[in-house]
N, CA, C and O of each residue as an XYZ file, in Angstrom:
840
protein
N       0.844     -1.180      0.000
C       0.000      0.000      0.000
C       0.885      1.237      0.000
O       2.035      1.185      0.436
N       0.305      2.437     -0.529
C       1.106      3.261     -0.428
C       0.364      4.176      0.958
O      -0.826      4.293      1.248
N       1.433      4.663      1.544
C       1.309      5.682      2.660
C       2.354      6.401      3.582
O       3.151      7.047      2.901
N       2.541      6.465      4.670
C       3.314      7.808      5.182
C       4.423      6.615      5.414
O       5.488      7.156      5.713
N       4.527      5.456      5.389
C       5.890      4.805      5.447
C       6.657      4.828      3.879
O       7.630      4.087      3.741
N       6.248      5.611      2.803
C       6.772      5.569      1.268
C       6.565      6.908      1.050
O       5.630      7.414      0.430
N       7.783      7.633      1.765
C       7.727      8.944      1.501
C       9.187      9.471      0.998
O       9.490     10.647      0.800
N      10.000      8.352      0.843
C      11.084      8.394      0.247
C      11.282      9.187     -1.135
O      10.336      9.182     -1.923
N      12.751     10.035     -1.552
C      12.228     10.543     -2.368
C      11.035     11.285     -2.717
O      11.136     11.703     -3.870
N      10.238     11.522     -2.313
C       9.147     12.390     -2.496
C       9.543     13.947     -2.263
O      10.344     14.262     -1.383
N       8.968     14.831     -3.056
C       9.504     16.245     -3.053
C       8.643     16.895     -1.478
O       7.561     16.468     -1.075
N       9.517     18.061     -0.764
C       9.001     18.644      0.335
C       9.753     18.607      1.554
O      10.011     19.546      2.306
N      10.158     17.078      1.676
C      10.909     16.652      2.882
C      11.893     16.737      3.392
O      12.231     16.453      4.541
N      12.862     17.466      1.895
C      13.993     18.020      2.320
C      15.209     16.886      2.496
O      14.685     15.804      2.760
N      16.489     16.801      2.441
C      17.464     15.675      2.581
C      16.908     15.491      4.114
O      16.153     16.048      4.912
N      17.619     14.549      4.028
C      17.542     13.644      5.668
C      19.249     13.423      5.876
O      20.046     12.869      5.119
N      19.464     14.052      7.148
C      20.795     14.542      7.365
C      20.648     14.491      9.323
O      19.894     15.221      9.967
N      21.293     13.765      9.728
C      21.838     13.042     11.021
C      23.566     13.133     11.363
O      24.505     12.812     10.635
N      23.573     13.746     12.874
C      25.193     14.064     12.834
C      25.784     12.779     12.936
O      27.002     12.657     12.804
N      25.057     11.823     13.154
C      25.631     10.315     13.511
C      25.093      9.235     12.390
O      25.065      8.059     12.753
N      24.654      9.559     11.027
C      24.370      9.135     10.169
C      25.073      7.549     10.019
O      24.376      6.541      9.902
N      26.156      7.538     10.038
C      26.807      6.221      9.652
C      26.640      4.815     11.019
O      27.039      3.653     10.939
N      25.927      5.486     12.150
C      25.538      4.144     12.899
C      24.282      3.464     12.801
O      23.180      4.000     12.910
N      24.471      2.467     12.627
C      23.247      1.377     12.373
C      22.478      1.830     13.391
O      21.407      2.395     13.166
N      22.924      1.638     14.560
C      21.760      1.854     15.945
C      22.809      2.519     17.215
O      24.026      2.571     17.389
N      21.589      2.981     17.967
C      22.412      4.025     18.901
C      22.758      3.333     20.277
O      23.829      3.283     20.882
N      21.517      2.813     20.582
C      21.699      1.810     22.027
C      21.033      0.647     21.770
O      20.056      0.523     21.031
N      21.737     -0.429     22.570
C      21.479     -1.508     23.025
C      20.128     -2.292     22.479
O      20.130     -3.301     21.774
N      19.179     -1.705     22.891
C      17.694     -1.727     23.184
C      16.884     -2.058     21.712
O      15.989     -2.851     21.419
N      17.701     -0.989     20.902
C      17.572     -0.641     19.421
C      17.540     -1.801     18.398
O      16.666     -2.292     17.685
N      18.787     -2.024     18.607
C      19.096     -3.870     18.136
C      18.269     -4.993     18.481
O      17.726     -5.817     17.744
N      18.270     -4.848     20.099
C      17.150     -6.309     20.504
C      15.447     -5.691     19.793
O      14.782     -6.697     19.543
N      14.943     -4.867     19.567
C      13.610     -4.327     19.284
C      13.570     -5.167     17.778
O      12.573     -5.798     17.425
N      14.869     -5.064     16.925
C      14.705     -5.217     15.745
C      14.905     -6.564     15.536
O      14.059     -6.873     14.698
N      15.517     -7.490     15.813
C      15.923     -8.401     16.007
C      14.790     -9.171     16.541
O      14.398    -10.086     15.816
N      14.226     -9.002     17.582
C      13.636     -9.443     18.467
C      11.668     -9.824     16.948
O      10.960    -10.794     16.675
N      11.759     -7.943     16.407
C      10.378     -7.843     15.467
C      10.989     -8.922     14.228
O      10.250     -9.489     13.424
N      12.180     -9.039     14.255
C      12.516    -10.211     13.046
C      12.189    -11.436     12.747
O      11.509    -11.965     11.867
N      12.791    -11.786     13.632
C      13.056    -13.353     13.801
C      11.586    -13.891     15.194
O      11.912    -14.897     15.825
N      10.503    -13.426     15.500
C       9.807    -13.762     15.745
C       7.947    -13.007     14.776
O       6.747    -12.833     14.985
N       9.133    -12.826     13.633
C       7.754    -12.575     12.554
C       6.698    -11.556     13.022
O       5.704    -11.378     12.318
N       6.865    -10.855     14.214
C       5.948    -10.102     14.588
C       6.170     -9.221     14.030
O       5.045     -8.741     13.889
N       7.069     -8.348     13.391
C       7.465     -6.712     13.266
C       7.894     -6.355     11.526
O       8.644     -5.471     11.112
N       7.174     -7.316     10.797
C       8.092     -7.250      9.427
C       7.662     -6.110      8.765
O       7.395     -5.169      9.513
N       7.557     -5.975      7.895
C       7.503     -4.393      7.333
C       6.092     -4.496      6.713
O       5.768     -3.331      6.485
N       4.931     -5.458      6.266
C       3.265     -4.716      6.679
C       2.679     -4.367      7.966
O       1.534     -3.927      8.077
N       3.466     -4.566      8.923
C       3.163     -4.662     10.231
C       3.750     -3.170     10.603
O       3.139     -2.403     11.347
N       4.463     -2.993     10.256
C       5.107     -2.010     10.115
C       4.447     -0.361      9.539
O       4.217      0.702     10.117
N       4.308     -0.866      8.051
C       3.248     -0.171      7.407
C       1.826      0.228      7.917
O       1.317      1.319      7.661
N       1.258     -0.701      8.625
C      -0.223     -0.792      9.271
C       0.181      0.446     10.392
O      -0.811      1.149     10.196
N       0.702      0.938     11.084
C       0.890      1.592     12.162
C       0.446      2.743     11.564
O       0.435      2.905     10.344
N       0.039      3.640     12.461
C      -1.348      4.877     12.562
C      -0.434      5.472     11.810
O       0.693      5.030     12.033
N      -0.510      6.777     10.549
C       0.507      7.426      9.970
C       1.548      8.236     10.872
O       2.772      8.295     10.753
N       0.403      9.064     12.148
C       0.780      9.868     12.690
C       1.876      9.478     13.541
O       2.893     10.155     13.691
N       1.605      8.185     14.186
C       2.597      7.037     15.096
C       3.573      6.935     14.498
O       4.625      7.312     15.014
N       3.548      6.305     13.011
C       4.896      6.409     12.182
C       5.617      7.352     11.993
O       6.794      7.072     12.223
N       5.406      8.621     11.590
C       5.927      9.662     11.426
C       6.877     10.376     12.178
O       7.930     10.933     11.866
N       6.016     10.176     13.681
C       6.895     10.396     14.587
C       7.430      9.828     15.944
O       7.431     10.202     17.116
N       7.998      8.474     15.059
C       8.547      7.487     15.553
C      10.061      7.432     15.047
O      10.471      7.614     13.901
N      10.617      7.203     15.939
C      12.417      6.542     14.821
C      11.942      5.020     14.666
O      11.091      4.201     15.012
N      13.078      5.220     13.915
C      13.242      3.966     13.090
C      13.040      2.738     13.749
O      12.287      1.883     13.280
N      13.593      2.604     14.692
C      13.577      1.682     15.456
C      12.256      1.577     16.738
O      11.841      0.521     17.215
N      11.953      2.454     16.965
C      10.391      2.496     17.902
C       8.897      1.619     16.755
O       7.947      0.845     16.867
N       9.503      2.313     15.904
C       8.299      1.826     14.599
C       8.577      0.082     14.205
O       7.803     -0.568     13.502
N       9.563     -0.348     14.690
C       9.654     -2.017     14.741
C       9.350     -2.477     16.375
O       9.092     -3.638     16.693
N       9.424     -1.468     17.224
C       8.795     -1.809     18.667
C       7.240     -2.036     18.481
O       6.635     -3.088     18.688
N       6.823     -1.072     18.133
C       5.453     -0.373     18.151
C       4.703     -1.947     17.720
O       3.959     -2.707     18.339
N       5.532     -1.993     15.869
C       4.766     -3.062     14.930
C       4.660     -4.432     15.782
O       3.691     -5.163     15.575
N       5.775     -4.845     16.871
C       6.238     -5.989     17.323
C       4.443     -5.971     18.557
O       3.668     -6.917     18.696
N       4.361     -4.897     19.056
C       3.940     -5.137     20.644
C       2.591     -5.575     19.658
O       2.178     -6.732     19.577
N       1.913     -4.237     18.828
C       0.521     -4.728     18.322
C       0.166     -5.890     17.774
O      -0.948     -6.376     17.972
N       1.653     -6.810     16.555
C       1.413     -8.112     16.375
C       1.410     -9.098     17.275
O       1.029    -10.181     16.832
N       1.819     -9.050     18.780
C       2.400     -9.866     19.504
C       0.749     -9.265     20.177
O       0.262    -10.395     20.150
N      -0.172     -8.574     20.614
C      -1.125     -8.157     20.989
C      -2.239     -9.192     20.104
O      -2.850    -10.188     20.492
N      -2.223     -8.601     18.947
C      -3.299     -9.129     17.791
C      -3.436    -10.614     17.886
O      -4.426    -11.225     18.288
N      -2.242    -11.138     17.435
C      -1.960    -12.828     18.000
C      -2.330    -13.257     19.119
O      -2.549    -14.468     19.094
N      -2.557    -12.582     20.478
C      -3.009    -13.096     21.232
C      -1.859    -13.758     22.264
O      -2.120    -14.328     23.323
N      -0.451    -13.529     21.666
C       1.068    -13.940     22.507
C       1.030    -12.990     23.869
O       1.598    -13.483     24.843
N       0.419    -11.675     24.047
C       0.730    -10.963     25.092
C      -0.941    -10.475     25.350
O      -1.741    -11.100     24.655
N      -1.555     -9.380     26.318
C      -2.157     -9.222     26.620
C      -2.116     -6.996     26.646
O      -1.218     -6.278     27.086
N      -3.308     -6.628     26.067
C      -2.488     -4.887     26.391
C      -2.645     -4.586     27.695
O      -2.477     -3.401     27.982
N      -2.937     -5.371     28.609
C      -2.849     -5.060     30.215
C      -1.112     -5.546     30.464
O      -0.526     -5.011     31.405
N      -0.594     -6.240     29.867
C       0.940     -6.875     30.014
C       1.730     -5.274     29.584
O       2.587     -4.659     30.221
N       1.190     -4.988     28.519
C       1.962     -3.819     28.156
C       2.168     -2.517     28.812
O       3.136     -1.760     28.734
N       0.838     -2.380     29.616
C       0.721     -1.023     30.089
C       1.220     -1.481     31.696
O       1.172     -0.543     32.492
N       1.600     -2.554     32.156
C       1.794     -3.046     33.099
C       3.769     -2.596     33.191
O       4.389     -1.840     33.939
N       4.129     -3.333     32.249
C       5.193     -3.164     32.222
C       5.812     -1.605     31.733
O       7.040     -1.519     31.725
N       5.287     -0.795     31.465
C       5.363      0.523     30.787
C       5.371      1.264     32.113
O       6.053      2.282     32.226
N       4.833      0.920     32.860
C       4.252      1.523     34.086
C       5.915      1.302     35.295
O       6.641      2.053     35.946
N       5.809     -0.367     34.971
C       7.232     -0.737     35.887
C       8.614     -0.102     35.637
O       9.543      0.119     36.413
N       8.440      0.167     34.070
C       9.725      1.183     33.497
C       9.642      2.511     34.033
O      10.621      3.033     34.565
N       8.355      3.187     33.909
C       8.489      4.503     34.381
C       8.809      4.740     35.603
O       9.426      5.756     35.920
N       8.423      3.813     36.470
C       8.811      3.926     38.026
C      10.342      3.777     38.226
O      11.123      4.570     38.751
N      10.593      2.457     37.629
C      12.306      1.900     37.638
C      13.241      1.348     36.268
O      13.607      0.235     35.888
N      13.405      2.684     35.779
C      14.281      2.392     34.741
C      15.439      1.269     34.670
O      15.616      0.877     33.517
N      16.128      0.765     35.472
C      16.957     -0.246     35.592
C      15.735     -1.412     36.047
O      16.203     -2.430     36.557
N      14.744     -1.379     35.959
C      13.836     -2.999     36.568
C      14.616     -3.857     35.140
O      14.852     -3.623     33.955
N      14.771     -4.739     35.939
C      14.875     -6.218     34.458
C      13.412     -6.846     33.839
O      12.401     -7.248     34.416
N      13.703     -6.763     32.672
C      12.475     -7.506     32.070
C      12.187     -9.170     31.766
O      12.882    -10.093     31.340
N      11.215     -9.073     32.083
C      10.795    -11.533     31.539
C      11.746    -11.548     29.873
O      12.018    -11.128     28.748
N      11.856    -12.310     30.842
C      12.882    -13.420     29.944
C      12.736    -14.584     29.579
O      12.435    -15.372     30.475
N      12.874    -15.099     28.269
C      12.283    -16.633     27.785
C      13.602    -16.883     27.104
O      14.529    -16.105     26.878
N      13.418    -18.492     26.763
C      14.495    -18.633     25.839
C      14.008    -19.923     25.006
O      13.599    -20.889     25.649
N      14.033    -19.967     23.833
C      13.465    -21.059     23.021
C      14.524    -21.428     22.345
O      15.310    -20.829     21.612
N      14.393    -22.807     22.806
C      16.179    -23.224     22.345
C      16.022    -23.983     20.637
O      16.947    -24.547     20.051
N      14.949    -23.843     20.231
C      14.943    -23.777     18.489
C      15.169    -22.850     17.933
O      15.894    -22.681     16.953
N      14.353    -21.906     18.712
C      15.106    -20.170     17.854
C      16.604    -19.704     18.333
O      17.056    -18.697     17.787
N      17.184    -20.190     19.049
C      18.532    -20.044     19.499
C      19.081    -20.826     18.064
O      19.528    -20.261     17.066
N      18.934    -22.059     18.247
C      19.726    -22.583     17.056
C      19.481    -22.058     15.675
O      20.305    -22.304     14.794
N      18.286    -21.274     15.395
C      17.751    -21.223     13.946
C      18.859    -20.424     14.076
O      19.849    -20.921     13.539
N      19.047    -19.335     14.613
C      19.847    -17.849     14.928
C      21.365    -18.402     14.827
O      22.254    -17.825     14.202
N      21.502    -19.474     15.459
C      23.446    -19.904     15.414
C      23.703    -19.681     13.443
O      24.575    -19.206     12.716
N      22.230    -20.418     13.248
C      22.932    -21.335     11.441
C      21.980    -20.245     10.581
O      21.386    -20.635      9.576
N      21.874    -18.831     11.050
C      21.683    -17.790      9.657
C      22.926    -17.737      9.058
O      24.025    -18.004      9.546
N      22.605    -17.327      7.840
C      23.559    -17.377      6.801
C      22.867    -16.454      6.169
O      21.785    -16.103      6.638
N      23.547    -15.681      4.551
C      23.145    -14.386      4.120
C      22.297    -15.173      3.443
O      22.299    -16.403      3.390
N      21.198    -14.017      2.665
C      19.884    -14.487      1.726
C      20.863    -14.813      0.554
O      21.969    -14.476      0.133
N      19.654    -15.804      0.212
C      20.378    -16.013     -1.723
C      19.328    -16.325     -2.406
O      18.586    -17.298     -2.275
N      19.281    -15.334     -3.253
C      18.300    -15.901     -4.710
C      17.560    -17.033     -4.914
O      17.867    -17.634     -3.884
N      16.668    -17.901     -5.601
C      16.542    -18.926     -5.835
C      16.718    -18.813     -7.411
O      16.888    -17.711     -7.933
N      16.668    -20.099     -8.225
C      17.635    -19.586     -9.545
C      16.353    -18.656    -10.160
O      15.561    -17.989     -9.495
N      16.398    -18.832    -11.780
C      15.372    -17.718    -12.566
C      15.432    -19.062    -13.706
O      16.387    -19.613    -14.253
N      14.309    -19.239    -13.757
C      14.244    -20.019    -15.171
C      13.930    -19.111    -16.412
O      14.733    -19.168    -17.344
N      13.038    -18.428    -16.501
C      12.897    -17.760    -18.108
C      12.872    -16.113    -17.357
O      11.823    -15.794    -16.798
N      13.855    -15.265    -17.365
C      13.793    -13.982    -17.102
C      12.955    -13.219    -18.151
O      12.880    -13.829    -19.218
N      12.318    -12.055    -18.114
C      11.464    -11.524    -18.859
C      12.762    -10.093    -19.351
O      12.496     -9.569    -20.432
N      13.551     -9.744    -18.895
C      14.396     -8.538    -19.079
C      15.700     -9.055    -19.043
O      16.125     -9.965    -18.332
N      16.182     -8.510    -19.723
C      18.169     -9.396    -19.922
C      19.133     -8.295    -18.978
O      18.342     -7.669    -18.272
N      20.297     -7.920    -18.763
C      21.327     -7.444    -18.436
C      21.284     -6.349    -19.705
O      21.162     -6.516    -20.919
N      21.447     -5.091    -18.828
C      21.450     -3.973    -19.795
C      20.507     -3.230    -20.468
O      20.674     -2.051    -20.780
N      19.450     -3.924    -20.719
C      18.115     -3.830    -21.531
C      17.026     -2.851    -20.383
O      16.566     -3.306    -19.336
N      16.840     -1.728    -20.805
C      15.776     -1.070    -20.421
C      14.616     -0.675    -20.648
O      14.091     -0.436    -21.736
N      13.955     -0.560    -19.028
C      12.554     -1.022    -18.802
C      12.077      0.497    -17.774
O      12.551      1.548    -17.341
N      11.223     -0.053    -17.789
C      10.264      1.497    -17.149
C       9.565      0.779    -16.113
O       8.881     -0.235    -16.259
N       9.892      1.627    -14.690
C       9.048      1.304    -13.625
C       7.055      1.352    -13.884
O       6.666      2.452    -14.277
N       6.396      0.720    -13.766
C       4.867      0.593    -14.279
C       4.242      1.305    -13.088
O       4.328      1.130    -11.873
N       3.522      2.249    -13.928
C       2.865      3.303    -12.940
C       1.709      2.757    -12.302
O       0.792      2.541    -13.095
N       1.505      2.506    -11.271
C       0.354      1.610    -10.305
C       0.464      2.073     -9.181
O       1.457      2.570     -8.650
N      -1.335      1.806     -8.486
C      -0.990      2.043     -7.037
C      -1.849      0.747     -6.367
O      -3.056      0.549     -6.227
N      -0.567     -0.089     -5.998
C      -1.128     -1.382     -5.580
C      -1.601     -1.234     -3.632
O      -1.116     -0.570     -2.716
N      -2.900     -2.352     -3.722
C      -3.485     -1.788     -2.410
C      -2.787     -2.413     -1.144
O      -2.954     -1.937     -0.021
N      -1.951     -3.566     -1.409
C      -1.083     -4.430     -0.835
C       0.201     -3.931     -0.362
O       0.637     -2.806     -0.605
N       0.748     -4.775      0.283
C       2.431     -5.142      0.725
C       2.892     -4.592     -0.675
O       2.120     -4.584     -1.634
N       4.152     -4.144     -0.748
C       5.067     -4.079     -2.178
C       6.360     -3.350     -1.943
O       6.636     -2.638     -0.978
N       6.920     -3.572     -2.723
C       8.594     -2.874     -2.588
C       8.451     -2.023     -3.762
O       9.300     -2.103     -4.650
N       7.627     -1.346     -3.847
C       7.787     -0.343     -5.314
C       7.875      1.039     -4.634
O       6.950      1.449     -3.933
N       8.865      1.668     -4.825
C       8.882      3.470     -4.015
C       8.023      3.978     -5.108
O       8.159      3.376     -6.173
N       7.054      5.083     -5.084
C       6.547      5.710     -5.175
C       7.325      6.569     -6.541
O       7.277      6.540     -7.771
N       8.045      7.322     -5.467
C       9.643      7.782     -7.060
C       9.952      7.184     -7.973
O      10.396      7.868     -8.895
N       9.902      6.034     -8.142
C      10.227      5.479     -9.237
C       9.358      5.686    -10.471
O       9.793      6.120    -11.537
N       8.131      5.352    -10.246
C       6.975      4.722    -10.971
C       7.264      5.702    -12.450
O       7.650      6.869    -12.518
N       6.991      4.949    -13.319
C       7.041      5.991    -14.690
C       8.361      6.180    -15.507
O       8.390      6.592    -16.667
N       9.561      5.790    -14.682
C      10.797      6.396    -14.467
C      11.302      5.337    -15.584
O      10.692      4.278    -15.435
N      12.258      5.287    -16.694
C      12.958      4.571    -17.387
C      14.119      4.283    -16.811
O      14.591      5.371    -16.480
N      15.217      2.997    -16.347
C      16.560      2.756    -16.131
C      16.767      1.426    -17.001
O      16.071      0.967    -17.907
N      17.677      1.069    -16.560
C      18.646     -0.178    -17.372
C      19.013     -1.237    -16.353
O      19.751     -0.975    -15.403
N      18.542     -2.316    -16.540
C      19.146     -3.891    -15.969
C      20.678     -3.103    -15.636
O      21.460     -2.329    -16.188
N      20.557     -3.700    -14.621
C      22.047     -3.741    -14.059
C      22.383     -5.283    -13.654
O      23.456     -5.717    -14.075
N      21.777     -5.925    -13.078
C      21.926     -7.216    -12.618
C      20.608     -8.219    -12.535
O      19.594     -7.926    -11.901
N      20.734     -9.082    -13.056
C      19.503     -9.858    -12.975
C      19.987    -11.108    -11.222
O      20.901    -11.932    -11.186
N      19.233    -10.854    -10.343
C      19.651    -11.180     -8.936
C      19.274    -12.781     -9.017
O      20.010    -13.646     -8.543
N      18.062    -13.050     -9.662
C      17.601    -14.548     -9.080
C      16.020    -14.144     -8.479
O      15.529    -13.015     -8.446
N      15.470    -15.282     -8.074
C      13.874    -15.637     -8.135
C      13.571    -14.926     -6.473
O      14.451    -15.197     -5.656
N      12.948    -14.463     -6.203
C      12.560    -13.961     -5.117
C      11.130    -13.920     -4.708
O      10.369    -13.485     -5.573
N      10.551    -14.314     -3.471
C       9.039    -14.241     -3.200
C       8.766    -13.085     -3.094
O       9.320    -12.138     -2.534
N       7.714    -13.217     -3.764
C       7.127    -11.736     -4.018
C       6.566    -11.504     -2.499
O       6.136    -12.235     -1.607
N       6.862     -9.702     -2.720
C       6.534     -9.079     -1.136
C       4.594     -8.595     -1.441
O       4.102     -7.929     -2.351
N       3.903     -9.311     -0.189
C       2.601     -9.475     -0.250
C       1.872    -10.266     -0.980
O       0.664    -10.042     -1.042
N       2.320    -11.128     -1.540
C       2.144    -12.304     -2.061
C       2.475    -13.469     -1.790
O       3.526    -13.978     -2.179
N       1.566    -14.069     -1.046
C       1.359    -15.768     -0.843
C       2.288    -16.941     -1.634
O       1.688    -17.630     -2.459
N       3.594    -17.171     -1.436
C       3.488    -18.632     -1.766
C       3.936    -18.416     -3.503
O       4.129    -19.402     -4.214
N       4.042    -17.226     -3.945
C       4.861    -16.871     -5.471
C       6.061    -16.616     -5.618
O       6.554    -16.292     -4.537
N       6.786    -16.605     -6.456
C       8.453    -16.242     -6.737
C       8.423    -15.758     -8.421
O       7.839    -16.403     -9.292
N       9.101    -14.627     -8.628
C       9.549    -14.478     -9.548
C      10.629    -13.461     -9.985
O      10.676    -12.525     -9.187
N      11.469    -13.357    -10.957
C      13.174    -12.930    -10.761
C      13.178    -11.564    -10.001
O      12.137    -11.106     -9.529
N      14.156    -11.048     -9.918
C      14.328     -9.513     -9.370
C      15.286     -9.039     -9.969
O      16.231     -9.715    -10.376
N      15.196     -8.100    -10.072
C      16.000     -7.069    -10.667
C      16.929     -6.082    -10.422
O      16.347     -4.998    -10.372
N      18.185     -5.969    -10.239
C      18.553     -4.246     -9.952
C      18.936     -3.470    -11.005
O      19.780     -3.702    -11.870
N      18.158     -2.429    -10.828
C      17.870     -1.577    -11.798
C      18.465      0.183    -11.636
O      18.215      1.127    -10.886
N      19.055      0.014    -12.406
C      19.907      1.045    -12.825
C      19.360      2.659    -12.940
O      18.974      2.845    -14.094
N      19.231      3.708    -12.217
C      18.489      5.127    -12.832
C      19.395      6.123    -12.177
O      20.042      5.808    -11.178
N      19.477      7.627    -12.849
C      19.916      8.334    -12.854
C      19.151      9.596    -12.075
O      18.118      9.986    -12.619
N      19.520     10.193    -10.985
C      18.885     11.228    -10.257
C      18.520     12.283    -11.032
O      17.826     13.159    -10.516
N      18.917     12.390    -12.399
C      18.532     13.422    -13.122
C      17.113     13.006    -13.178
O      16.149     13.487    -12.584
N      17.184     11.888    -14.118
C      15.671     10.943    -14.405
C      14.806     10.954    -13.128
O      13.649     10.970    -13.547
N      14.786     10.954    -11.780
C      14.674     10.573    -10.506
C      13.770     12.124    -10.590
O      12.597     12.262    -10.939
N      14.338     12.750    -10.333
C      14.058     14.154     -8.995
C      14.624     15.478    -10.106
O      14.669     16.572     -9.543
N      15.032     15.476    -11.535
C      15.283     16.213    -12.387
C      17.015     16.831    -11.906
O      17.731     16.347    -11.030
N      17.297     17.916    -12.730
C      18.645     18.328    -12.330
C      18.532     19.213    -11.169
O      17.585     19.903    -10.791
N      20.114     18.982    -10.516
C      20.139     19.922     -8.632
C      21.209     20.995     -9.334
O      21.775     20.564    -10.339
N      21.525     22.274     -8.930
C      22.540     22.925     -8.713
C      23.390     22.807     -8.081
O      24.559     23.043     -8.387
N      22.748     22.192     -6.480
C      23.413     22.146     -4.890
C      24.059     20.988     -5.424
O      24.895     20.622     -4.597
N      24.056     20.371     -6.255
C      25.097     18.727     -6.321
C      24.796     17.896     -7.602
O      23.791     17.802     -8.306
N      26.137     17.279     -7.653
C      26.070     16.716     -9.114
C      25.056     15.656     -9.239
O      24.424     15.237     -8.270
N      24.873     15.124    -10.738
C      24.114     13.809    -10.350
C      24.688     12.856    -10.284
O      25.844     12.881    -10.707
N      24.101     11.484     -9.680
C      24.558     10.371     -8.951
C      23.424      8.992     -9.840
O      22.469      9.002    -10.618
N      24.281      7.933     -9.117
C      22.823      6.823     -9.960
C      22.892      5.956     -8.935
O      23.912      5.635     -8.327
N      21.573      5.506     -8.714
C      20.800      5.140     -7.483
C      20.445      3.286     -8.462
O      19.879      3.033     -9.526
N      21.029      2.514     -7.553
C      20.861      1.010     -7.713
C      19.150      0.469     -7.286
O      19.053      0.437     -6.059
N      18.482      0.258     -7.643
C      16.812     -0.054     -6.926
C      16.720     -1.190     -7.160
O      16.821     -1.453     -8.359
N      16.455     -2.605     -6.035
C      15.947     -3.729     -6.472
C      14.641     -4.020     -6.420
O      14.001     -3.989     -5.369
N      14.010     -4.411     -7.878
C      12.868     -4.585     -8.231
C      12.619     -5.713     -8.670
O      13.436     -6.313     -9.369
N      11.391     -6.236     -8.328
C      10.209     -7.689     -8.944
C       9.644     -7.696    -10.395
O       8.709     -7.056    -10.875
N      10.282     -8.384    -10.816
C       9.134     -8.608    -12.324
C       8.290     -7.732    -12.928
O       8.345     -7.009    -13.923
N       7.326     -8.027    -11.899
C       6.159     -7.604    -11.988
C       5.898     -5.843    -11.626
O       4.847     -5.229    -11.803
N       7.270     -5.266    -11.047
C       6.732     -3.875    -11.520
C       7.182     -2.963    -12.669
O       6.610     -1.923    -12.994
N       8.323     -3.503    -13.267
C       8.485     -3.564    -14.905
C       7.905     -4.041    -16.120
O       7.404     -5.122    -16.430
N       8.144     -2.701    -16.883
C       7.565     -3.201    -18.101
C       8.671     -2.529    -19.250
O       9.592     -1.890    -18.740
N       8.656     -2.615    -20.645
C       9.261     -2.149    -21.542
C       8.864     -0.997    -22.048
O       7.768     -0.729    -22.540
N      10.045     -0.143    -21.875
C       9.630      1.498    -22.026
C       8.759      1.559    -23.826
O       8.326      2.624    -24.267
């Protein structure tokens, strides 16, 4: 779906500029939130998306995978919102209180033997290496990895990656793409700075032939 989490690129907002830009995360807390919304499927990015605009907006980055985690872990029926406001309550009183602790010694091991993602192969690719295609102007009501900026936009195969499940889609796979475009093409020409070319990985299915 499109909404206030696909505001990337979009004109108004001005660069996004942080004096500590180059750290992944600031404290401790930050990491286990994300980690924690990962690998227990509660916090993935429609879950994410679903959060009130206004909540998102002015949330960091990392509160907005808290937030997504407590309401899926709520919705499911894993916690209770009396657990939440319970413990919210024990923090405000005693910032050093320790929190419940579990340990599931299958998800311990899943966690020992991650390894990086990999492709699955591509049997008949629809776009070759080099060959350019035009982002397809749509506004899908679902999950999707399509930015908004793109849509309309002409670039060039850069790499054909391998078969990937489609995001908001059940149980499908088909190739992905990284796709090649130019910030001129993007956001038109800057004065304040030269142009640059921006790598985007894309699904099949939101390309078409210019």
């Amino acid at each position: 779906m499109d909404g206030a989490h696909d505001l990337g690129g979009m004109q108004g907002f001005g660069p996004v500029r942080t004096p500590d830009g180059e750290l992944e995360f600031h404290e401790l807390w930050e990491l286990r939130a994300q980690v924690v919304g990962l690998l227990s499927g509660m916090a993935r990015r429609p879950a994410i998306e679903a959060l009130d605009p206004g909540e998102y907006l002015t949330s960091s980055y990392y509160v907005r995978w808290l937030r997504a985690a407590e309401q899926e872990a709520v919705r499911s029926g894993r916690i209770e919102s009396a657990d939440l406001d319970r413990w919210r309550q024990v923090f405000a009183e005693d910032p050093d209180a320790r929190p419940p602790v579990a340990s599931d010694p299958a998800m311990v091991d899943f966690i020992r033997h991650l390894g990086p993602h990999v492709h699955g192969d591509v049997e008949a690719a629809k776009f070759a290496l080099g060959e350019r295609v035009r982002v397809r102007r749509m506004r899908p009501e679902g999950h999707h990895r399509c930015p908004r900026y793109l849509r309309g936009v002409v670039g060039e195969v850069e790499r054909v990656c391998g078969a990937d499940s489609v995001p908001g889609v059940r149980d499908e796979a088909e190739p992905v793409y990284t796709v090649r475009f130019t910030s001129d093409d993007l956001f038109g020409p800057r004065e304040e700075e030269p142009p640059y070319v921006l790598l985007i990985d894309l699904w099949e299915r939101y390309l078409e032939q210019p």
